[in-house]
C-alpha positions in Angstrom: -8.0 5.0 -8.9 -11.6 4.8 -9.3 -14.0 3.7 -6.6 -14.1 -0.2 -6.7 -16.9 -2.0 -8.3 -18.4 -3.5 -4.9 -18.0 -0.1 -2.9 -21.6 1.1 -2.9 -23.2 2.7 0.0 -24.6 1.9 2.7 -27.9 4.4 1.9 -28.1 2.8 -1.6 -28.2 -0.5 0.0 -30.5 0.0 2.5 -32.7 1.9 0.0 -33.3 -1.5 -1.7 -34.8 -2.7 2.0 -33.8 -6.0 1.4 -31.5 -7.9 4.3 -29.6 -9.7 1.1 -28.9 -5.9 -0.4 -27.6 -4.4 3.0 -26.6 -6.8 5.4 -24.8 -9.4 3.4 -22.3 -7.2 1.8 -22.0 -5.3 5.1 -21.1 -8.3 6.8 -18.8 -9.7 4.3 -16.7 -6.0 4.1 -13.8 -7.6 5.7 -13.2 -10.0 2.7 -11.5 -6.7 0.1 -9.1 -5.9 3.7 -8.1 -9.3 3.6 -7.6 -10.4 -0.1 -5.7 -7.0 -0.8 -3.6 -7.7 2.7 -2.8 -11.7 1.6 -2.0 -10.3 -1.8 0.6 -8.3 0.0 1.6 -10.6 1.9 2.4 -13.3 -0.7 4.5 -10.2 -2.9 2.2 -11.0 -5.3 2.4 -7.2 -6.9 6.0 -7.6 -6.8 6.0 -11.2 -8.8 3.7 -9.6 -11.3 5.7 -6.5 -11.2 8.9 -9.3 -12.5 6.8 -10.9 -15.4 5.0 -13.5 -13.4 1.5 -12.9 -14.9 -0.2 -16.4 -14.7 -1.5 -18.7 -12.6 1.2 -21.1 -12.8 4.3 -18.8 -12.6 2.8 -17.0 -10.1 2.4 -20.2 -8.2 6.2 -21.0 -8.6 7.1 -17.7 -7.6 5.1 -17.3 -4.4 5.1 -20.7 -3.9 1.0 -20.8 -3.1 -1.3 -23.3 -5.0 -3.1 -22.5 -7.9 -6.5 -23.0 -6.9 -5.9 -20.5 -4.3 -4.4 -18.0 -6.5 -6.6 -18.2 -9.4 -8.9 -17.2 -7.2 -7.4 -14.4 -5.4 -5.9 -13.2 -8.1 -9.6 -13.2 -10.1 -11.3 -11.2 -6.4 -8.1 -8.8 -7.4 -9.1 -7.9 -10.2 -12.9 -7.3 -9.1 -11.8 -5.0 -7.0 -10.2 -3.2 -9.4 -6.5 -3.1 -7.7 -5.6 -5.8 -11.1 -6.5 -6.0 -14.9 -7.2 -9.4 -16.7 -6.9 -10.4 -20.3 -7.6 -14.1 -21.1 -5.0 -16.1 -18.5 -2.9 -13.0 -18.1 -2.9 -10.7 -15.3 -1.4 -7.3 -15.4 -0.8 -4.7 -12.6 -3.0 -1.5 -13.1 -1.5 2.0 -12.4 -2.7 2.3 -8.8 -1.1 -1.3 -8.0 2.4 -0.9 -9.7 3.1 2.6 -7.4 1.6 1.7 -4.5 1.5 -2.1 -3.7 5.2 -3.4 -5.3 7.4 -3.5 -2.9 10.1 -2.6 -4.7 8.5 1.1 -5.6 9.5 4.2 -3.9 5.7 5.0 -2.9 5.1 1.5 -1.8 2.4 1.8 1.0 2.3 -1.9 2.2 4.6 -2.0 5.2 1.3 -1.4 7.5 -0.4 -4.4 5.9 2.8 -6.9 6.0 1.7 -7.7 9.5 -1.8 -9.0 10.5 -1.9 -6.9 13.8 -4.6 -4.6 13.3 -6.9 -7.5 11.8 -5.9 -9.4 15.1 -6.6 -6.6 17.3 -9.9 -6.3 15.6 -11.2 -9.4 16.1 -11.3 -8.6 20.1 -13.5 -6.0 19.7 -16.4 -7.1 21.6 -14.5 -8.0 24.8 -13.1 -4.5 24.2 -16.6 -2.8 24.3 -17.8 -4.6 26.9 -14.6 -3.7 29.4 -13.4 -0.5 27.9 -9.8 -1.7 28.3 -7.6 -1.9 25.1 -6.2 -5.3 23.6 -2.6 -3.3 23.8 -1.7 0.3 24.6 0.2 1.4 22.0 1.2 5.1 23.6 3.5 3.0 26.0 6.8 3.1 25.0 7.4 -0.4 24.6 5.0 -1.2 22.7 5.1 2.2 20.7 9.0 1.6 19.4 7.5 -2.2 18.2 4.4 -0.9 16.6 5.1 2.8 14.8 8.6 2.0 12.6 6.6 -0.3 10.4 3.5 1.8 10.3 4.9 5.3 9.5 6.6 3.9 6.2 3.5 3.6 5.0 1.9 6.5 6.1 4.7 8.9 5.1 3.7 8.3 1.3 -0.3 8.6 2.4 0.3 11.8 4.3 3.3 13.3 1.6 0.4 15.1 -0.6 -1.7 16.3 2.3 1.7 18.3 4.1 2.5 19.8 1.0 -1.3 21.5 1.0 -0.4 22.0 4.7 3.2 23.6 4.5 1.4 25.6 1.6 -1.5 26.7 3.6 1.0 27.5 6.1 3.0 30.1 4.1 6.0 28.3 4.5 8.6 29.7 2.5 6.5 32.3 1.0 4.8 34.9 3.8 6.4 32.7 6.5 10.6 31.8 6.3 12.6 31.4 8.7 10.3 29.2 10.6 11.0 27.0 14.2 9.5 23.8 14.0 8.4 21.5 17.0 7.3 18.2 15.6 5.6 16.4 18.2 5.4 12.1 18.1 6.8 12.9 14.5 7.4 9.2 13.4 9.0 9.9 9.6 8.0 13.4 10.1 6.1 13.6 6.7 4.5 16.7 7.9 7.7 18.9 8.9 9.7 17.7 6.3 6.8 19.6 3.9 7.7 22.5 5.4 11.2 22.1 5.8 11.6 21.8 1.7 9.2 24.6 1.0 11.0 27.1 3.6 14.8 26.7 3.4 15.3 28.4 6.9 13.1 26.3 8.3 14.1 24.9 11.6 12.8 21.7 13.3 13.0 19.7 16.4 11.6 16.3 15.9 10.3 14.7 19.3 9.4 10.8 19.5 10.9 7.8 21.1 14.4 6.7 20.4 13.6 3.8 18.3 11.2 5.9 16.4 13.5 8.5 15.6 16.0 5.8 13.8 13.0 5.8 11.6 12.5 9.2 11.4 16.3 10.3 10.6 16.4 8.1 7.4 13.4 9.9 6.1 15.3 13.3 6.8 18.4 12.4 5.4 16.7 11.0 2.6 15.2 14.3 1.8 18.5 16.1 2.4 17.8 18.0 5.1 19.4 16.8 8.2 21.4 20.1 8.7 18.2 21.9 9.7 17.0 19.0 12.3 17.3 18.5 15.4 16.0 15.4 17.9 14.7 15.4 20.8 13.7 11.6 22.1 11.6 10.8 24.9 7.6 10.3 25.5 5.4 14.1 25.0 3.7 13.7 27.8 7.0 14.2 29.9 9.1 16.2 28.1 9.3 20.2 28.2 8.4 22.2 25.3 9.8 25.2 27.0 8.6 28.5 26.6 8.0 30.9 23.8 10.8 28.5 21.7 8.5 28.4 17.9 6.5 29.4 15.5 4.4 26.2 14.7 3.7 22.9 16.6 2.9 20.4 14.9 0.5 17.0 16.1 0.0 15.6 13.5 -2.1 12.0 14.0 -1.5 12.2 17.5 -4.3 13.3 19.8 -6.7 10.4 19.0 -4.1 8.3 20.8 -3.8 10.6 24.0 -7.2 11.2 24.7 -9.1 14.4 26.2 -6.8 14.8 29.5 -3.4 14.5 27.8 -4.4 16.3 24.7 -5.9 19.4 26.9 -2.2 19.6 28.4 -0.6 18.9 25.4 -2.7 21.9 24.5 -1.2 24.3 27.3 2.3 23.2 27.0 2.2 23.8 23.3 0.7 27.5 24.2 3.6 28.0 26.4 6.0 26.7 23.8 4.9 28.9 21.1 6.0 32.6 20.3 3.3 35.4 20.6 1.1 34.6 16.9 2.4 31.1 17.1 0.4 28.1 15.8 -0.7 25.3 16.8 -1.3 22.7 13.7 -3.4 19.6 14.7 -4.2 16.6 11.9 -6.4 14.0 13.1 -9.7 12.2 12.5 -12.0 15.0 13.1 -16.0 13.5 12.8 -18.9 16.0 12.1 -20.2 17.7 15.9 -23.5 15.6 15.9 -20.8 12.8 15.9 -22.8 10.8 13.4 -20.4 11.0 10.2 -18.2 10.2 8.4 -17.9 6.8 9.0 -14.1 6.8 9.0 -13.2 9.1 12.0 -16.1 7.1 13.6 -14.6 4.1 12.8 -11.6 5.1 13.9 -12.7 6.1 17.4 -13.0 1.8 18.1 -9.7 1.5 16.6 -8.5 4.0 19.6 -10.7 2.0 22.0 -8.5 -1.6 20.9 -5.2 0.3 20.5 -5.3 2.9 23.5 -6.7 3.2 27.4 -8.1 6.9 26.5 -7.7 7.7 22.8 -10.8 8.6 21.0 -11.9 10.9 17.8 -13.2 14.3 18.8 -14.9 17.0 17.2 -14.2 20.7 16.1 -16.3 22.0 18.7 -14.4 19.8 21.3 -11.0 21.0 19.7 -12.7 24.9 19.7 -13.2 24.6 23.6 -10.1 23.0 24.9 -8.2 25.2 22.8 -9.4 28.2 23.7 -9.3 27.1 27.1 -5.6 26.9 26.6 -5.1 30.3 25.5 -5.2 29.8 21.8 -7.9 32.0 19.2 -8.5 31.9 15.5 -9.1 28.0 15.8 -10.4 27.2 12.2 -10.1 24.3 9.8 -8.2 24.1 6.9 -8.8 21.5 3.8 -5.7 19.6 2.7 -7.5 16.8 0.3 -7.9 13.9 3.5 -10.6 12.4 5.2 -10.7 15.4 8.2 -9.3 19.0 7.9 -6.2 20.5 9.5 -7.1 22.4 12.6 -4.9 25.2 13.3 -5.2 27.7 16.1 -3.1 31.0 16.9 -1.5 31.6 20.3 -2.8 35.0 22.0 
């Protein structure tokens, strides 16, 4: 899908030096979150997706008011998710895979829910205390919160493990692998290596509830024969010693924070066999910490969500992980907005 219409940035609009250039549309960039999330939230792509493509059967079907839709429907289509030809709107490409509900790629579980927008909206009182709205590394609050949002994020992350498993050599240079796959949620990033290497072995580690969530996906892709579950919280449970060849965190140490991470760090040295790796995927901003806005962005989402999480840098990864034991820490490109980092046990 082509970068929508309004999506300029921020240098070209400050370039203009005009407040109306920079700061209105800055300050307005919650209104695309919230149309596309009230889109979802009213099925809209799925009553278009059954023939509903005007104003008035649309307003039947969702049961909204026609004012109202004509005028989300018309922001839709500015924003490029929907296509318009005289009263008729039609789904574009982009919408029909990814926002109908009925679609095997459908991505909208994690906007079904205003959560996030909710949590958001307490973000001053959050910088001012340092104290999260909700800590969503306690179990209770993890086993509510992560089933609905790994749905979603299995079909984001499905391309990105593929370029993983492949960087990996699994199932080419490397078979026969033993996979620990740490807070796994659907485990999107071991079953990529699990279908590219058919000896593959895995251990999937999360809370109970979590793992309902997780086995579906694995059965799904028809390997439950090779996996294994282990439930309970990572920063109690024992790795043990020397037990496999890759571990995996994947989207998982911008929750922890620096003092669990730099022992999730040793435990995973321990776990690993001599040349082992360690595979982390996370937000990763530049060292100077002043780009890109996303990992950035996402260090205030840790600061609402977590008591410690934050984004850190490859030169903060480099230094705990060597610290740890581990050498050969480099990053590897799989098409998101950070790199993989993977480092080799000594």
């Amino acid at each position: 899908m082509d970068k929508p219409a309004f999506a300029g940035t921020l240098s070209q609009l400050k370039a203009k030096d005009a407040p109306a250039a920079f700061l209105l549309p800055l300050h307005f960039s919650f209104a695309p979150s919230r149309i596309l999330t009230t889109a979802v939230q009213l099925h809209l792509f799925s009553h278009l997706n059954a023939g509903h493509d005007t104003v008035p059967k649309l307003a039947q079907a969702s049961g909204a008011s026609p004012r109202g839709l004509r005028m989300l429907l018309d922001a839709l289509v500015a924003m490029e998710v929907l296509e318009k030809q005289g009263d008729r709107y039609r789904l574009t490409p982009f919408a029909a895979r990814y926002l109908v509900r009925e679609s095997p790629d459908y991505v909208g579980h994690m906007l079904e829910r205003d959560t996030l927008w909710q949590l958001w909206t307490a973000l001053p009182e959050a910088v001012k205390t340092g104290r999260p709205v909700v800590d969503v590394t306690r179990q209770q609050h993890a086993e509510e919160f992560f089933p609905y949002l790994v749905q979603s994020l299995h079909i984001v992350h499905r391309e990105p493990a593929r370029r993983l498993a492949e960087a990996l050599g699994a199932g080419r240079s490397r078979r026969g692998l033993r996979v620990l796959d740490v807070a796994c949620g659907s485990a999107v990033w071991s079953l990529a290596i699990a279908g590219a290497d058919r000896e593959a072995r895995v251990t999937a580690l999360d809370f109970p509830q979590v793992l309902e969530v997780t086995r579906t996906f694995v059965e799904a892709c028809g390997v439950a024969d090779r996996y294994e579950y282990l439930p309970g919280n990572l920063r109690e449970l024992d790795f043990g010693h020397e037990r496999y060849d890759v571990i995996l965190l994947g989207n998982i140490v911008h929750g922890e924070g620096e003092r669990v991470a730099r022992e999730l760090f040793r435990k995973a040295h321990r776990a690993l066999a001599p040349a082992g790796r360690l595979v982390i995927i996370d937000m990763v901003p530049n060292d100077e910490r002043t780009g890109p806005p996303f990992p950035l962005f996402f260090a205030l989402n840790m600061l609402l969500h977590t008591a410690e999480g934050d984004t850190f840098t490859l030169a903060e990864y480099r230094r705990w992980l060597e610290e740890a034991g581990f050498h050969s820490v480099e990053p590897v490109e799989i098409g998101t907005h950070s790199p993989a980092i993977v480092a080799v046990r000594s």
